[in-house]
N, CA, C and O atoms as CSV, one atom per row, in Angstrom:
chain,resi,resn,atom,element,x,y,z
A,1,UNK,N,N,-11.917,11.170,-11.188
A,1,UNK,CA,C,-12.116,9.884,-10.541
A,1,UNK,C,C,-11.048,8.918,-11.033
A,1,UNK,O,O,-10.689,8.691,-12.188
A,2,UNK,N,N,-10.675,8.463,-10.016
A,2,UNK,CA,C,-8.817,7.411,-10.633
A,2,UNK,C,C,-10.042,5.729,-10.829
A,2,UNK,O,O,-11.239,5.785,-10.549
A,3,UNK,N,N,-9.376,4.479,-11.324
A,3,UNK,CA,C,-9.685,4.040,-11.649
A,3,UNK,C,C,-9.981,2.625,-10.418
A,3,UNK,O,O,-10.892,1.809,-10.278
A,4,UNK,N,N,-8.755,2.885,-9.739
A,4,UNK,CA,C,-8.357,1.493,-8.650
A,4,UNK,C,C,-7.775,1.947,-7.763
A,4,UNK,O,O,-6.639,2.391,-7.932
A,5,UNK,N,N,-8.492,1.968,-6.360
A,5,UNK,CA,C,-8.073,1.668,-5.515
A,5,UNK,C,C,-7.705,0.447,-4.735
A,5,UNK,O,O,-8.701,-0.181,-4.374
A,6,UNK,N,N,-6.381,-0.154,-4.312
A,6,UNK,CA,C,-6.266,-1.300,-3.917
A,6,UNK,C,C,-5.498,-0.925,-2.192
A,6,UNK,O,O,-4.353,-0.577,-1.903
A,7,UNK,N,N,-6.483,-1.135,-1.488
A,7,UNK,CA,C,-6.556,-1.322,-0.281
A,7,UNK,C,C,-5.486,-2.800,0.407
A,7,UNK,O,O,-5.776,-3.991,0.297
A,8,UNK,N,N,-4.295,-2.233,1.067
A,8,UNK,CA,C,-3.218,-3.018,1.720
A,8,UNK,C,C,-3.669,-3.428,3.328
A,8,UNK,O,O,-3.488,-2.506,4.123
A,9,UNK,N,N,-4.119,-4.437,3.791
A,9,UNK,CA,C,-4.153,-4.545,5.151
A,9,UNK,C,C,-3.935,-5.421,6.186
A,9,UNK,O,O,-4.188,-5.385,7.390
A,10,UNK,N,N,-3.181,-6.561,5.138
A,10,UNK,CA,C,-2.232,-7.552,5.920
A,10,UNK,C,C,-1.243,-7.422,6.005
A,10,UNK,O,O,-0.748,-6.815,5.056
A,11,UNK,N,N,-0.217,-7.883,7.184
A,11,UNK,CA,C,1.004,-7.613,7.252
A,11,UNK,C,C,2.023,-8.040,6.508
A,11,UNK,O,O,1.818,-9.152,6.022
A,12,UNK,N,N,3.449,-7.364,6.143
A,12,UNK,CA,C,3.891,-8.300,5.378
A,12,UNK,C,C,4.657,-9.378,5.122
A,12,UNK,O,O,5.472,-9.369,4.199
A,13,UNK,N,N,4.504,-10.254,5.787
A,13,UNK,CA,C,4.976,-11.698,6.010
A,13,UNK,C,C,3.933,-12.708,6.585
A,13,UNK,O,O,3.041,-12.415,7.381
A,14,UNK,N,N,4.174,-13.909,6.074
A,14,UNK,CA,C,2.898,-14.673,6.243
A,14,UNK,C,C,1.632,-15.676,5.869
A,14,UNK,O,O,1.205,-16.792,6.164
A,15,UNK,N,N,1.244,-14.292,4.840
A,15,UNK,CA,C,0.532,-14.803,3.452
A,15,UNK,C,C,1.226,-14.175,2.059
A,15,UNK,O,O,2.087,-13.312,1.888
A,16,UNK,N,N,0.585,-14.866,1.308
A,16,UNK,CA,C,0.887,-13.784,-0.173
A,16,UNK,C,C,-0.035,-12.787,-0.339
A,16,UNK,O,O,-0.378,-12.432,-1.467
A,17,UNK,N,N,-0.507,-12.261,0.730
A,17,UNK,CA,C,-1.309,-10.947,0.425
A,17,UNK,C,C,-0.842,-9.608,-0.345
A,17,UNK,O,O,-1.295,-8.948,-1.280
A,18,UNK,N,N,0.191,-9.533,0.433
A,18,UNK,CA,C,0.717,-8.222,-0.265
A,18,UNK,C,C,1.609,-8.518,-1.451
A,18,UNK,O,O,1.748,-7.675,-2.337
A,19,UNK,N,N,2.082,-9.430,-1.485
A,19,UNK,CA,C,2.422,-9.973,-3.142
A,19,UNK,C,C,1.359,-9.637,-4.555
A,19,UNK,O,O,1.464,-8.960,-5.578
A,20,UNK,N,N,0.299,-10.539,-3.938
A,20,UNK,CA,C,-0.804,-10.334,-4.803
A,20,UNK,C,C,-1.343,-9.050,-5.421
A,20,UNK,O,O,-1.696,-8.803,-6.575
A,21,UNK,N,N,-1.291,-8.051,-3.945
A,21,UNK,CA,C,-2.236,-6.951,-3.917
A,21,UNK,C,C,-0.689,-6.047,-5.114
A,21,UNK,O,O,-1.044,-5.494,-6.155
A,22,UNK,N,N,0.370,-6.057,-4.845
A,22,UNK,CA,C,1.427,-5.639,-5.592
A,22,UNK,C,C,1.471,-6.028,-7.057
A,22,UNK,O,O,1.820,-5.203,-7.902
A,23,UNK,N,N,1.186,-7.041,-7.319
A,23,UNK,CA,C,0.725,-7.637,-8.840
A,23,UNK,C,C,-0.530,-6.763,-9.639
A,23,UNK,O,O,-0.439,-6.048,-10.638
A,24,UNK,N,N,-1.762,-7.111,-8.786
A,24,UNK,CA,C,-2.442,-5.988,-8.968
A,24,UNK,C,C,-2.239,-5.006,-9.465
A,24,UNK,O,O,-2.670,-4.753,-10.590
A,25,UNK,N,N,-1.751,-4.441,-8.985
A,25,UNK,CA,C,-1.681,-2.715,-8.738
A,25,UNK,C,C,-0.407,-2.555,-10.101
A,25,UNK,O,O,-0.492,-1.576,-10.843
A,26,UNK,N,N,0.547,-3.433,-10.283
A,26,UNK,CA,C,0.937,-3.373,-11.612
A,26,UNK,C,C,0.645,-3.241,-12.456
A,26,UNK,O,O,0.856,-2.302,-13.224
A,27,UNK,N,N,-0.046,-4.324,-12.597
A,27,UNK,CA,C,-0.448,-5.184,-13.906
A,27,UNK,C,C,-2.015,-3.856,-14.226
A,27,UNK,O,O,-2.194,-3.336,-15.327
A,28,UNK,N,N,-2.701,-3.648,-13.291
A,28,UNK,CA,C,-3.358,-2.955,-14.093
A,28,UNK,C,C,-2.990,-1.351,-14.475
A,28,UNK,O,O,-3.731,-0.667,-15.181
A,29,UNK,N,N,-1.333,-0.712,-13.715
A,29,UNK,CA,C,-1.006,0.224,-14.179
A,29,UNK,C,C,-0.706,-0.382,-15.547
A,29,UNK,O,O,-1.368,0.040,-16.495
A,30,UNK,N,N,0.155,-1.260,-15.744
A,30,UNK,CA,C,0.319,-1.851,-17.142
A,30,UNK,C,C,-0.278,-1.253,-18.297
A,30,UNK,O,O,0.105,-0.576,-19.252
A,31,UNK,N,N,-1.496,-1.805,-17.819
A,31,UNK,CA,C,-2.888,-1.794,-18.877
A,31,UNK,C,C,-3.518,0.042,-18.872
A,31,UNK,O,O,-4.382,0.534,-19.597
A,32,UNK,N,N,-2.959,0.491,-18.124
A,32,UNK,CA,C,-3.621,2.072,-18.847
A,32,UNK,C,C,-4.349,2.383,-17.384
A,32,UNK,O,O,-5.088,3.367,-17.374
A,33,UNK,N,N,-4.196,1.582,-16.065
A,33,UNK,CA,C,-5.829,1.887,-15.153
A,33,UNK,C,C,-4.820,3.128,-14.117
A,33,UNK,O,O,-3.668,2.846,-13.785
A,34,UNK,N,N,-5.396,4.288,-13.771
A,34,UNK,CA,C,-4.735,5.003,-12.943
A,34,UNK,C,C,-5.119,4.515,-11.510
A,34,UNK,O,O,-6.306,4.429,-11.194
A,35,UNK,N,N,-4.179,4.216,-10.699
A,35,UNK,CA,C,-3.888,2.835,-9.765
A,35,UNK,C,C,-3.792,3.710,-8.213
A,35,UNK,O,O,-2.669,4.208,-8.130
A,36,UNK,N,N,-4.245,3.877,-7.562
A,36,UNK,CA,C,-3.862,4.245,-5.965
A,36,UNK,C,C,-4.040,3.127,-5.273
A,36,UNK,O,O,-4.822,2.185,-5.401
A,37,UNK,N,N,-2.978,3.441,-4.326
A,37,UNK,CA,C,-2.604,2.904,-2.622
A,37,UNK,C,C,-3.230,3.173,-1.504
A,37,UNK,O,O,-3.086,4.371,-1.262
A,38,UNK,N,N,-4.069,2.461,-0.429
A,38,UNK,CA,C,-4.076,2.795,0.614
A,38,UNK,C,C,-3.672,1.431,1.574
A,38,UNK,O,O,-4.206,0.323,1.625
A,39,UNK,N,N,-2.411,2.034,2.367
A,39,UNK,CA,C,-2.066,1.286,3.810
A,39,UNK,C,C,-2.775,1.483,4.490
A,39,UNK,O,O,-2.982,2.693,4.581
A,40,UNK,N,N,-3.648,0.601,5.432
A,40,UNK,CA,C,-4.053,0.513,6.761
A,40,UNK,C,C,-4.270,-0.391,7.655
A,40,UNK,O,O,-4.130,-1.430,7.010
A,41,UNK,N,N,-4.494,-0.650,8.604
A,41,UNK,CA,C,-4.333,-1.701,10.046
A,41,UNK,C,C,-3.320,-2.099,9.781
A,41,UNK,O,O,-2.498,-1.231,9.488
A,42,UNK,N,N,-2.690,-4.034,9.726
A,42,UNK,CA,C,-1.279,-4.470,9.699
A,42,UNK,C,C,-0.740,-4.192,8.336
A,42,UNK,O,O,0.426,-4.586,8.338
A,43,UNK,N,N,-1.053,-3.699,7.181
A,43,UNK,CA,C,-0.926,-2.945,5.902
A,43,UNK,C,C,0.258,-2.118,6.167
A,43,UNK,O,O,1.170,-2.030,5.345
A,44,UNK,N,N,0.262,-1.599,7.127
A,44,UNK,CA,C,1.223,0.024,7.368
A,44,UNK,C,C,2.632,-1.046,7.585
A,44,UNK,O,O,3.727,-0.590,7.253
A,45,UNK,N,N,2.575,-2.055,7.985
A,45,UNK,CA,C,3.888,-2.609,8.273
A,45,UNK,C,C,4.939,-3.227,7.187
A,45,UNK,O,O,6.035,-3.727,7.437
A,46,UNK,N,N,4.391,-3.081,6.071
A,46,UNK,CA,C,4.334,-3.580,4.428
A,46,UNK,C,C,5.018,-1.876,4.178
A,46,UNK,O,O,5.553,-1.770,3.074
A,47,UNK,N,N,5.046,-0.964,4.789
A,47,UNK,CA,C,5.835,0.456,4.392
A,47,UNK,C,C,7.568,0.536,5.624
A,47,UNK,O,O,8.614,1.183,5.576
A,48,UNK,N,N,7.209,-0.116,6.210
A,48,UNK,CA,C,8.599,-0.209,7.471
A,48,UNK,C,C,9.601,-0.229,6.589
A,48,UNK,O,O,9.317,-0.638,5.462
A,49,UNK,N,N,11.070,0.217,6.876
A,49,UNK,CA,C,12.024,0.147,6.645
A,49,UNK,C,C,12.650,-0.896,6.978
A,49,UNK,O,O,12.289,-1.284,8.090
A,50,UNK,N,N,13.446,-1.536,6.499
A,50,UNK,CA,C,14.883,-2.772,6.589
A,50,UNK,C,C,14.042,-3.740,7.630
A,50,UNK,O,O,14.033,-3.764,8.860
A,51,UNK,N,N,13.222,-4.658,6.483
A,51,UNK,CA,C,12.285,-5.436,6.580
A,51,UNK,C,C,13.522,-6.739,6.160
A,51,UNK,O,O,14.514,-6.648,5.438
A,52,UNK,N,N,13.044,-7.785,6.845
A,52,UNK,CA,C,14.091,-8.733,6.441
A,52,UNK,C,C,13.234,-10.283,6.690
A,52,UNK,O,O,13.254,-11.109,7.602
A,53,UNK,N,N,12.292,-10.154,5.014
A,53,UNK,CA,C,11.199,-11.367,5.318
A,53,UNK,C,C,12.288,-12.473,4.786
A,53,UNK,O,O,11.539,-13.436,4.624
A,54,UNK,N,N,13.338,-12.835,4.489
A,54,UNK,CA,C,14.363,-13.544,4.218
A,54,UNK,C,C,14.184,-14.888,5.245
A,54,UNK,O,O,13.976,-16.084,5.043
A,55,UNK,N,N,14.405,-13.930,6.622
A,55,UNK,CA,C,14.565,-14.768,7.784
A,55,UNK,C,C,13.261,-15.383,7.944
A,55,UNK,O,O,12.972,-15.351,9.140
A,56,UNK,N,N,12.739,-15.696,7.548
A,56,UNK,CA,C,11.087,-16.294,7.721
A,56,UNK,C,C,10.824,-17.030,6.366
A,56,UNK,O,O,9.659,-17.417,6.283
A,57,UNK,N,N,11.572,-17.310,5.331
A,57,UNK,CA,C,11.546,-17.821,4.201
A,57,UNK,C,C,10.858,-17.155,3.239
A,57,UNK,O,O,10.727,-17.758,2.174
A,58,UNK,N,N,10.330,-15.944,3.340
A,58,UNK,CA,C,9.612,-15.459,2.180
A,58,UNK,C,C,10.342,-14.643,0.973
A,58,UNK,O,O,11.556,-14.479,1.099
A,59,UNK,N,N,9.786,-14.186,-0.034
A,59,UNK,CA,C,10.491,-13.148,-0.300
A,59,UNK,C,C,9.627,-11.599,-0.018
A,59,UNK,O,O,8.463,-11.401,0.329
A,60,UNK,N,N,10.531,-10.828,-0.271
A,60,UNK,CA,C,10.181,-8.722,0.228
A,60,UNK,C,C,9.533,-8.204,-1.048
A,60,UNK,O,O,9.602,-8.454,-2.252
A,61,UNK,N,N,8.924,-7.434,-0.308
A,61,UNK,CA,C,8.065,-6.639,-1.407
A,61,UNK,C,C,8.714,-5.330,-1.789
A,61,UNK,O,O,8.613,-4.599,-2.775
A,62,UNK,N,N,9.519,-5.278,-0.508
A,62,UNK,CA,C,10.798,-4.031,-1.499
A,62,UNK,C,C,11.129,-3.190,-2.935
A,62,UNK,O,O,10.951,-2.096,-3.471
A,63,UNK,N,N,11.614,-4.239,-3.107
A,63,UNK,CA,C,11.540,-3.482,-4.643
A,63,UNK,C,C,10.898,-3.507,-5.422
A,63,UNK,O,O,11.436,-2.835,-6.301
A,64,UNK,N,N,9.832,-3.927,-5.825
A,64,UNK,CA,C,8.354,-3.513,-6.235
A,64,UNK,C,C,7.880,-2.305,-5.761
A,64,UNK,O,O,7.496,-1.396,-6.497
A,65,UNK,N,N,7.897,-2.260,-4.320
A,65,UNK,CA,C,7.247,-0.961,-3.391
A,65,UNK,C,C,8.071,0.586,-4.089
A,65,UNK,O,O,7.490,1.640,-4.344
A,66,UNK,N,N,9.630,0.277,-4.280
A,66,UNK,CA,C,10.482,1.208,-5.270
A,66,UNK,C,C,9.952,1.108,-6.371
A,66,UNK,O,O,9.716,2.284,-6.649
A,67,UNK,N,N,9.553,0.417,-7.310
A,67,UNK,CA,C,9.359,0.292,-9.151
A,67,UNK,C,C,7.868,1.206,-9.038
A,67,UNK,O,O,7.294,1.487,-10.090
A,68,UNK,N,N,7.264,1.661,-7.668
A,68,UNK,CA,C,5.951,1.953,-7.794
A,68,UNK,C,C,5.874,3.192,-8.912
A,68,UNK,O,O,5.467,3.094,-10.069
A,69,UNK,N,N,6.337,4.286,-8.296
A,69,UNK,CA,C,6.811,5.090,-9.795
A,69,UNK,C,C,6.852,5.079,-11.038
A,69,UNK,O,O,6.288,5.923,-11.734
A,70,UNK,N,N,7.542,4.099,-11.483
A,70,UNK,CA,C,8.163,3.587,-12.903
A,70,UNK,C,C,6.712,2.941,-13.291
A,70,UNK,O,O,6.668,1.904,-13.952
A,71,UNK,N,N,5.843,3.430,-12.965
A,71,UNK,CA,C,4.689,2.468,-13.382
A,71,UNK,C,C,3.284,3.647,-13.160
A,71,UNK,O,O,2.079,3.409,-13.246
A,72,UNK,N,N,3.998,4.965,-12.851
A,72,UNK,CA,C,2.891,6.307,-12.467
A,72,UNK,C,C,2.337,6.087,-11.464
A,72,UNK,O,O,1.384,6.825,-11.211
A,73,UNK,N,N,2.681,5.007,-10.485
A,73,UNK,CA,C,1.618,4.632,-9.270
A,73,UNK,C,C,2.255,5.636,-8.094
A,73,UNK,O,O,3.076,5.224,-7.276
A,74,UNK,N,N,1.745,7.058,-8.126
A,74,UNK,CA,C,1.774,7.932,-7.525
A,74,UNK,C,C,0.809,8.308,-6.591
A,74,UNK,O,O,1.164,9.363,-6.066
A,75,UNK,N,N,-0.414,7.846,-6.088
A,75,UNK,CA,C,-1.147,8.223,-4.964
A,75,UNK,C,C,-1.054,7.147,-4.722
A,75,UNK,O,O,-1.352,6.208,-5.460
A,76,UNK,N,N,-0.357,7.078,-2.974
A,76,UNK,CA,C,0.045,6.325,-2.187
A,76,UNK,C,C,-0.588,7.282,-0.945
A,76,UNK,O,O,-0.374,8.487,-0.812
A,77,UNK,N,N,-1.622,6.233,0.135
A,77,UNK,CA,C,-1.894,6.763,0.996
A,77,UNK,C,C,-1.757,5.897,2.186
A,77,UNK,O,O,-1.700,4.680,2.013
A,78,UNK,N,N,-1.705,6.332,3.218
A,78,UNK,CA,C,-1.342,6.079,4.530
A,78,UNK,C,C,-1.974,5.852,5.612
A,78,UNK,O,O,-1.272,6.269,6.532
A,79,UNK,N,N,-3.127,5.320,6.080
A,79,UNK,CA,C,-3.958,5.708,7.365
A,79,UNK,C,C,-3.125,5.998,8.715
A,79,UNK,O,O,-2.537,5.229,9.475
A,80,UNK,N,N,-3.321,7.612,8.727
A,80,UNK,CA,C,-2.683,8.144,10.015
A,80,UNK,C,C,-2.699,7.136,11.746
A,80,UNK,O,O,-1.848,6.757,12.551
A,81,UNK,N,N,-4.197,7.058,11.611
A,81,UNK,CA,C,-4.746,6.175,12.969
A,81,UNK,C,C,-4.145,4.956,13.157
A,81,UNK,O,O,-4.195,4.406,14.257
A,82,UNK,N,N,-3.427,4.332,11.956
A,82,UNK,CA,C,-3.101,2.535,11.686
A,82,UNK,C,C,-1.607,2.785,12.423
A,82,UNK,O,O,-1.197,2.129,13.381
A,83,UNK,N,N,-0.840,3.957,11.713
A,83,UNK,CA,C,0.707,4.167,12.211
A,83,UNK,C,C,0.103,4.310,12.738
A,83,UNK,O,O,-0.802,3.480,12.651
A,84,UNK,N,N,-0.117,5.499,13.886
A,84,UNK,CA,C,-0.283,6.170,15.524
A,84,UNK,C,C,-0.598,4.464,16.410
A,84,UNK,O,O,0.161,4.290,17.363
A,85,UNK,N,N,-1.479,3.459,16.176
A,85,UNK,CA,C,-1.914,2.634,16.996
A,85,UNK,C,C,-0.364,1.033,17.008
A,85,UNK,O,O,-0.196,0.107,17.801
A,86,UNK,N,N,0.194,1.330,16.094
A,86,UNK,CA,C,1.862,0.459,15.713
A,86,UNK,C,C,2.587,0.761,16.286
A,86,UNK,O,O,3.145,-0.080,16.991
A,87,UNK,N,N,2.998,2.096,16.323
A,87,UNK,CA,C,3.740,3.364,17.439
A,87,UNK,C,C,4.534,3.045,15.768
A,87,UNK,O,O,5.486,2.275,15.640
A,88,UNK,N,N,3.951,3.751,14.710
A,88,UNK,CA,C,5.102,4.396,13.781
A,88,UNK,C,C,4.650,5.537,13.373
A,88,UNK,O,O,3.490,5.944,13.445
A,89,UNK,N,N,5.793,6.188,12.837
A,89,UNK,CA,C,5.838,7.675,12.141
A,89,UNK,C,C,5.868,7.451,10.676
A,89,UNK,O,O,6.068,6.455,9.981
A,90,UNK,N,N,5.607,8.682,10.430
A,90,UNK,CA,C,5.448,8.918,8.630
A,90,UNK,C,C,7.111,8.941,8.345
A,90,UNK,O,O,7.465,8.196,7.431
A,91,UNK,N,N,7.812,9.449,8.792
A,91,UNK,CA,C,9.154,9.346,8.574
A,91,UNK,C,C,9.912,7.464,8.562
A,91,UNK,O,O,10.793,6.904,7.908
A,92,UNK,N,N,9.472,7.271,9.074
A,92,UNK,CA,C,10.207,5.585,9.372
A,92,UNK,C,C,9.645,4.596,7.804
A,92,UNK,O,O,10.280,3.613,7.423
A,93,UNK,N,N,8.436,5.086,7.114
A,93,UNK,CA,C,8.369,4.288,5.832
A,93,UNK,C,C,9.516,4.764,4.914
A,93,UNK,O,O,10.244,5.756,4.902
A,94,UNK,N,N,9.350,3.360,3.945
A,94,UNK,CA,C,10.202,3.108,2.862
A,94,UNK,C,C,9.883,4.234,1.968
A,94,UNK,O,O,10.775,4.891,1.431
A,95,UNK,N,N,8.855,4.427,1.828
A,95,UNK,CA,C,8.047,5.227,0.705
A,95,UNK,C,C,7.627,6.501,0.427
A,95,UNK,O,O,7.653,6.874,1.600
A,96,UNK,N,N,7.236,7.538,-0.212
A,96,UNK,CA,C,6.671,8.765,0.365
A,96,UNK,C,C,4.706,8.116,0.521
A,96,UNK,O,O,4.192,7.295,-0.238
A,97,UNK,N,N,4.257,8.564,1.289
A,97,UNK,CA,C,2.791,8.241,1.333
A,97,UNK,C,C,1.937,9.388,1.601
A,97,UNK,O,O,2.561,10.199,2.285
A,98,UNK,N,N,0.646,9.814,1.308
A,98,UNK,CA,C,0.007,10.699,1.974
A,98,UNK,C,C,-0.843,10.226,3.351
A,98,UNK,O,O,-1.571,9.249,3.523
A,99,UNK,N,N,-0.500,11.184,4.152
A,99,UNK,CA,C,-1.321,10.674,4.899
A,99,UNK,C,C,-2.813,10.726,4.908
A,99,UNK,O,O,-3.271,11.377,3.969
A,100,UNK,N,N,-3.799,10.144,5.826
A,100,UNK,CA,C,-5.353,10.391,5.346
A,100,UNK,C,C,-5.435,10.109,7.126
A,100,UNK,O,O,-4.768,9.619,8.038
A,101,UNK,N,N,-6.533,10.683,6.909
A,101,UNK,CA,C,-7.562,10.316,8.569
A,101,UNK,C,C,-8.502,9.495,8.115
A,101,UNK,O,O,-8.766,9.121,6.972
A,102,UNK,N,N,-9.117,9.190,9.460
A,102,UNK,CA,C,-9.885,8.226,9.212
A,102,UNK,C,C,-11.426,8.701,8.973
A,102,UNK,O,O,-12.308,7.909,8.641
A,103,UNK,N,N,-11.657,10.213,9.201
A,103,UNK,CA,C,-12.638,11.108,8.311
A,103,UNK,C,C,-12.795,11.256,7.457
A,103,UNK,O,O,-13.918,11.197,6.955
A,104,UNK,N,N,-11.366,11.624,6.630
A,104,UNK,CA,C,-11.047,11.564,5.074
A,104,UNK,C,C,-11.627,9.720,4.039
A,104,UNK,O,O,-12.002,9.439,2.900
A,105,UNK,N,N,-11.384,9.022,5.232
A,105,UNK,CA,C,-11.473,7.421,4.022
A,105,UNK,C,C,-12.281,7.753,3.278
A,105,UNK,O,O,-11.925,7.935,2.114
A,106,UNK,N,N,-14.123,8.030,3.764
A,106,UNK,CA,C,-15.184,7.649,2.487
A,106,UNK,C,C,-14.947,8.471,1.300
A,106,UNK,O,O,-15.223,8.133,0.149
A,107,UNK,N,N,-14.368,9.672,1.697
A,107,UNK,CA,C,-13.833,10.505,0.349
A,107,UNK,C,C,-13.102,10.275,-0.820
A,107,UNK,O,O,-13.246,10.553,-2.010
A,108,UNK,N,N,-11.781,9.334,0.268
A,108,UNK,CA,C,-11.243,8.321,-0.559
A,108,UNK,C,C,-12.139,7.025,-1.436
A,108,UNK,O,O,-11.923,6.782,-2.623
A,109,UNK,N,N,-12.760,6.572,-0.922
A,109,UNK,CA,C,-13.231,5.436,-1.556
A,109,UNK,C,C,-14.010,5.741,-2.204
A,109,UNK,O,O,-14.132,4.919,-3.112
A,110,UNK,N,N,-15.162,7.090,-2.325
A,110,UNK,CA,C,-15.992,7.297,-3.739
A,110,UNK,C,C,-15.403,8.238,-4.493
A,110,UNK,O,O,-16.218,8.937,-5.095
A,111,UNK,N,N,-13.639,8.652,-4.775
A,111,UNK,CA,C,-13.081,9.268,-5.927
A,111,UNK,C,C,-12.984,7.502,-6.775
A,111,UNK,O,O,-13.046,7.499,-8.005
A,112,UNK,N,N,-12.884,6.574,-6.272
A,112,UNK,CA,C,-12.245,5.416,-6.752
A,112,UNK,C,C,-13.713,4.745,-7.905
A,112,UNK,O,O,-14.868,5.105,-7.678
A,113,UNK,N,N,-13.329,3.647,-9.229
A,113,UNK,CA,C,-14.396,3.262,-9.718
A,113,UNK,C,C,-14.157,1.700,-8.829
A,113,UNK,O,O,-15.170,1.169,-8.374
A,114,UNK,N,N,-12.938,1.093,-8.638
A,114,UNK,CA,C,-12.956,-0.200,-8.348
A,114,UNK,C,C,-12.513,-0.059,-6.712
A,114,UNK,O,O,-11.954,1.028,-6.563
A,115,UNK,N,N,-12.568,-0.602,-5.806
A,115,UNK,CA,C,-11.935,-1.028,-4.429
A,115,UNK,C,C,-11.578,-2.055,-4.412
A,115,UNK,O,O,-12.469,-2.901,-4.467
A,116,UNK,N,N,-10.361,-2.481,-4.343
A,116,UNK,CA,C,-10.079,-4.033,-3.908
A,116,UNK,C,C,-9.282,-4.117,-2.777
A,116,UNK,O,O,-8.173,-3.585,-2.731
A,117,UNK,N,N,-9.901,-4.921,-1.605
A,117,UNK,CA,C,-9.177,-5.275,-0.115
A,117,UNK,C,C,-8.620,-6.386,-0.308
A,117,UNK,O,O,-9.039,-7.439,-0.787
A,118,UNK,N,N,-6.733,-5.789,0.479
A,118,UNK,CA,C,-6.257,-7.296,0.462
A,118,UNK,C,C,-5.736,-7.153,2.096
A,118,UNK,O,O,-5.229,-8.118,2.669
């Protein structure tokens, strides 16, 4: 059983959602917590390639989304149904991700002790 799941599902520009949810997911790899990812609904758009929140005044979650590694944050998952309904492919993210169905979620969510939706 991993420790945190932190659930991505705003898009990324806009709010500081996915900032936050990225802090998170650090800060408690930091601390020792074994940390998973799941993208889904406008979440999946926070994995797009040559994102350019510049032009909108924000800053990118980019390279954080790269440092994920350097921090053991290795289960990264994907909701298949979220791409398919965007019109994106598993190939077009920044990231490697697993994919999941939307059969698979509750499986996902009771390996987890914490859930947090952002």
């Amino acid at each position: 059983m991993s420790d945190i799941l932190i659930i991505f599902r705003k898009p990324p520009v806009g709010t500081s959602w996915a900032r936050e949810a990225l802090d998170l997911a650090l800060v408690g790899a930091a601390f020792g917590q074994k940390v998973s990812l799941l993208f889904m609904g406008d979440g999946v758009f926070q994995l797009a390639q040559n994102q350019q929140p510049d032009a909108v005044g924000q800053k990118g979650t980019q390279a954080m989304m790269q440092a994920l590694s350097m921090y053991d944050i290795d289960d990264i998952y994907v909701h298949n149904d979220s791409l398919d309904t965007r019109g994106m492919a598993a190939d077009q993210l920044n990231i490697d991700c697993q994919p999941i169905t939307s059969k698979a979620l509750p499986g996902l969510l009771q390996q987890h002790k914490q859930v947090f939706n952002f």
